[in-house]
C-alpha positions in Angstrom: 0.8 -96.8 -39.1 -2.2 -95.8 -41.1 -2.2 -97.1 -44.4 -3.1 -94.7 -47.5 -5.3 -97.3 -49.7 -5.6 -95.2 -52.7 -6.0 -97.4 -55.8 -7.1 -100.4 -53.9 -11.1 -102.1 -53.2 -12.3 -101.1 -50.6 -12.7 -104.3 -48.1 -16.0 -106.4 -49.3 -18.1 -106.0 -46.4 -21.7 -106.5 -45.1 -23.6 -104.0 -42.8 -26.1 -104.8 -40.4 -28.7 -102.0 -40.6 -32.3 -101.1 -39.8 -34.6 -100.0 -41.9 -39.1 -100.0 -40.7 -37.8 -101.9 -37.4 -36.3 -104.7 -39.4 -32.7 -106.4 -39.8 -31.9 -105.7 -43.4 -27.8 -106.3 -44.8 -26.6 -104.1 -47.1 -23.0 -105.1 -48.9 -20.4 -103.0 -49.9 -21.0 -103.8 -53.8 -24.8 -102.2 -53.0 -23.3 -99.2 -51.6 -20.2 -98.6 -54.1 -20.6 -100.5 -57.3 -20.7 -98.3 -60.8 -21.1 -95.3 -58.2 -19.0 -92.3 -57.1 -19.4 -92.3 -53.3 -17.7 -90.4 -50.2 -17.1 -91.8 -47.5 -16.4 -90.6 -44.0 -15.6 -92.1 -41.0 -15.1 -91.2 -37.1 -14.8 -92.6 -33.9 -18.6 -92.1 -32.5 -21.9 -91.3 -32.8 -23.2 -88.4 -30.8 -19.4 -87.4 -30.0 -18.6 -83.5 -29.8 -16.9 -83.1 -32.8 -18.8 -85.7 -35.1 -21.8 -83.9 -33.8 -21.2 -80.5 -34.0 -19.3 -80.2 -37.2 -18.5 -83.4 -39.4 -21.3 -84.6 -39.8 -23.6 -81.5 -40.3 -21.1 -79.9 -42.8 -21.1 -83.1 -45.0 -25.0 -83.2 -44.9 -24.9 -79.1 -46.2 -22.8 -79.6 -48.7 -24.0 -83.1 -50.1 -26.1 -81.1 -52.4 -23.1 -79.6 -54.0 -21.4 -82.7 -54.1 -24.0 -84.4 -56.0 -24.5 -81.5 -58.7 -20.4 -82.5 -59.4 -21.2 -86.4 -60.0 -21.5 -87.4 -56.8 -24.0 -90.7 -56.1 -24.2 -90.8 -52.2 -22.2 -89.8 -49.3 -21.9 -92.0 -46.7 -21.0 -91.6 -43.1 -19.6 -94.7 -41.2 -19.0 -95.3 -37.7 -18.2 -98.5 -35.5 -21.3 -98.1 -33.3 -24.8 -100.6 -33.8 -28.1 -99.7 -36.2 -30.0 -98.4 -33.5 -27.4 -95.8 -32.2 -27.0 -94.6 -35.8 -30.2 -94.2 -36.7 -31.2 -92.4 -33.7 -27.7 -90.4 -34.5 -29.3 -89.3 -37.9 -32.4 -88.0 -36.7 -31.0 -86.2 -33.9 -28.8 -84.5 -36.4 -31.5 -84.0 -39.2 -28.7 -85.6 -41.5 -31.6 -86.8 -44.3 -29.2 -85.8 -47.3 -26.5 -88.5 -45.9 -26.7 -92.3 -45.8 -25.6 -93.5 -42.0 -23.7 -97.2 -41.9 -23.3 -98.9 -38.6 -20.0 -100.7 -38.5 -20.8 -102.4 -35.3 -18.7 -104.9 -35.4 -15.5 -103.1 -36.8 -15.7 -105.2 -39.9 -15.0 -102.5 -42.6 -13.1 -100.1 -40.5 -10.5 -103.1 -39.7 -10.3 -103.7 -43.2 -9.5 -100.5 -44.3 -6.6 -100.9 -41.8 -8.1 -97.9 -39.8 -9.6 -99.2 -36.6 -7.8 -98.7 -33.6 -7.9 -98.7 -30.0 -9.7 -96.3 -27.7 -9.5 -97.6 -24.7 -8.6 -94.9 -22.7 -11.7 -93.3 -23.5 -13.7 -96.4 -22.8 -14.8 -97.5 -26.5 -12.9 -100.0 -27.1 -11.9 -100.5 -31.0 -13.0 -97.3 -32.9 -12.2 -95.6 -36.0 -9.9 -93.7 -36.9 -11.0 -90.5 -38.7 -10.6 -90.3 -42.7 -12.4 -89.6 -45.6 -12.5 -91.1 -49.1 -13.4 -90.6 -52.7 -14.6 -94.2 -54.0 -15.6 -94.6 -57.7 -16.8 -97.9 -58.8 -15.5 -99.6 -55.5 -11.6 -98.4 -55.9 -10.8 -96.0 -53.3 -9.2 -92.8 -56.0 -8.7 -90.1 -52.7 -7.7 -90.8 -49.2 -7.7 -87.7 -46.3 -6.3 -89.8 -43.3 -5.8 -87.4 -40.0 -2.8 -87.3 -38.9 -1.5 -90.0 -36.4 -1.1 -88.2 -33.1 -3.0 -88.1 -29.7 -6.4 -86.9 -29.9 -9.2 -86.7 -32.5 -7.0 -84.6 -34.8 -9.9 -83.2 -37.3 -7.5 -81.1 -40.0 -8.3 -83.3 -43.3 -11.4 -85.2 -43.7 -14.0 -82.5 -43.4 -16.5 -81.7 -46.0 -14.8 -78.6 -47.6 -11.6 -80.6 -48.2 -13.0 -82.9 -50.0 -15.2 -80.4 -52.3 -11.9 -78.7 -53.0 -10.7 -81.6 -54.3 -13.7 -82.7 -56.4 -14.7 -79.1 -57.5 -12.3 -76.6 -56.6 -14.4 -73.9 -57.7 -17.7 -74.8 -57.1 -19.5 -72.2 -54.8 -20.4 -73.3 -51.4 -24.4 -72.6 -50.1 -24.9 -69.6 -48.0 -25.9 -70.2 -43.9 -29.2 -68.4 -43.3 -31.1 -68.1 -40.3 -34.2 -66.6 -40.4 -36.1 -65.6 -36.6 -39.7 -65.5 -37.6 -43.1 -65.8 -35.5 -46.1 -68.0 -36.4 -48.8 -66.0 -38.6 -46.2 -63.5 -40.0 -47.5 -62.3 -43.5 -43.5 -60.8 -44.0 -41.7 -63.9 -42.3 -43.7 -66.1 -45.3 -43.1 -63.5 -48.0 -39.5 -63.7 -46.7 -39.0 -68.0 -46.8 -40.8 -67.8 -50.3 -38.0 -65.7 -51.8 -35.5 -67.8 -50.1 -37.5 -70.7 -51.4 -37.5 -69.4 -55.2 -34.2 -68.5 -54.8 -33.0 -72.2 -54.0 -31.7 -71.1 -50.8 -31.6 -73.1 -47.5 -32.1 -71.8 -44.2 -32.9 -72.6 -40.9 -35.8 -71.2 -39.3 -36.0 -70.0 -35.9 -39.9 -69.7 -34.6 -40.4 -66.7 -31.6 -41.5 -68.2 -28.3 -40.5 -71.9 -29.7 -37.0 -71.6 -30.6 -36.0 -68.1 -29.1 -37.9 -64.8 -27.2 -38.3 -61.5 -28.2 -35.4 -60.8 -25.6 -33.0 -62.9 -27.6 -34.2 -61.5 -30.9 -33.3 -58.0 -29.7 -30.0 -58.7 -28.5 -28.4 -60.6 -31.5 -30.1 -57.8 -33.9 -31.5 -55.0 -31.9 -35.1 -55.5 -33.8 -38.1 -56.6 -32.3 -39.9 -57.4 -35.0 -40.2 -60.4 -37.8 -38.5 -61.7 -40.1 -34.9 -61.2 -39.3 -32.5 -62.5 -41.3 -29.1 -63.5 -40.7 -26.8 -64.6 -44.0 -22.9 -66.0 -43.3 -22.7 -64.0 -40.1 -23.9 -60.9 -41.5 -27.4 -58.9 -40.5 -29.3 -58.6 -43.0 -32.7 -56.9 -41.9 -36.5 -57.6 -42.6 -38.3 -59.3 -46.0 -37.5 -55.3 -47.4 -33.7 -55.6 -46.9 -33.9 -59.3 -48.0 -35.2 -59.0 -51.2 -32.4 -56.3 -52.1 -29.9 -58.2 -51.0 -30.8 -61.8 -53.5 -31.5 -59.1 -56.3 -27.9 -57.8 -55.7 -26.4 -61.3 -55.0 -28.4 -63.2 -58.0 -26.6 -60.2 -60.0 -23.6 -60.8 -58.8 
């Protein structure tokens, strides 16, 4: 059974980490003393769903969650220094702090590591998230206790809900561009001004003319792309953030 620990410590606990190719321990009273902290935790680095959606949502909105009092947030998994540092660049996850468990130390006593042997892993753990202010754990989201990796709780926008119910989440813009582009520049610097983020695709780098055409039916640069929607060119862009800063 998977214990709900809200109101208690969390377990006092040291990590083993890397930092400039050196051993360096970091305690749990470094990480969550006279600090609001999330935590989330899952079963392994470079796993499909850690990879493709846990952890890259938390690093998005860890922005927001630090404009609503938020100190750090902090992703644990039972897997050594080396595999989740390599994990972090991989992912470009530079707004989240990455703790190698390795030996299961805090997962077992948060009462949430448990065996995955079927997979081959071994102990793992289980997949939760938590709200921790000053070292008591105020907010538990445990998945539910069924076969699987059940992921229905401890994502990112569940806990911003619960931390700021109302607080708007960013916008996902891509913006295709080509190198030496006058209009894909004009373009990032309005998205720049307005605080925006964005990912940038580069032509013949990230993506050919071929694929530009057939996910917009352009062929030419900038296009951008905002929450699934089309938008169009630097023109169609800079109507759109005077209608949404409006808004």
């Amino acid at each position: 059974m998977l214990e709900n620990r809200q109101g208690q410590n969390i377990p006092a606990t040291t990590f083993r980490t890397r930092r400039n190719h050196e051993w360096c321990d970091v305690t749990t009273d470094e990480l969550f003393r006279g600090k609001t902290v999330i935590v989330f935790s899952l079963p392994g680095a470079f796993t499909p769903t850690c990879s493709s959606t846990h952890v890259p949502r938390y690093n998005q909105l860890t922005p927001v969650f630090k404009k609503h009092g938020v100190d750090d947030v902090i992703c644990i998994s039972v897997n050594d220094a080396f595999v989740m540092n390599e994990w972090q660049k991989e992912q470009n996850a530079d707004n989240i702090t990455f703790m190698p468990d390795g030996n299961g130390d805090f997962s077992r006593g948060m009462g949430m590591l448990v065996p995955k042997n079927e997979l081959g892993f071994g102990e793992r753990s289980w997949r939760y998230s938590m709200l921790v202010r000053d070292a008591i754990i105020e907010k538990m989201f445990i998945e539910p206790n069924k076969p699987g990796d059940p992921f229905e709780v401890s994502d990112a926008d569940t806990m911003l809900a619960h931390i700021a119910p109302n607080a708007a989440r960013p916008l996902d813009v891509s913006i295709f561009t080509r190198q030496g582009c006058e209009y894909c520049v004009r373009a990032k610097g309005m998205l720049n001004d307005a605080d925006i983020q964005y990912e940038e695709l580069i032509l013949n780098r990230d993506y050919t003319e071929a694929s530009l055409r057939a996910v917009s039916g352009r062929s030419t640069v900038p296009q951008v792309f905002i929450n699934g929607v089309h938008i169009g060119g630097s023109e169609a862009l800079e109507q759109y953030l005077t209608e949404y800063q409006a808004a």
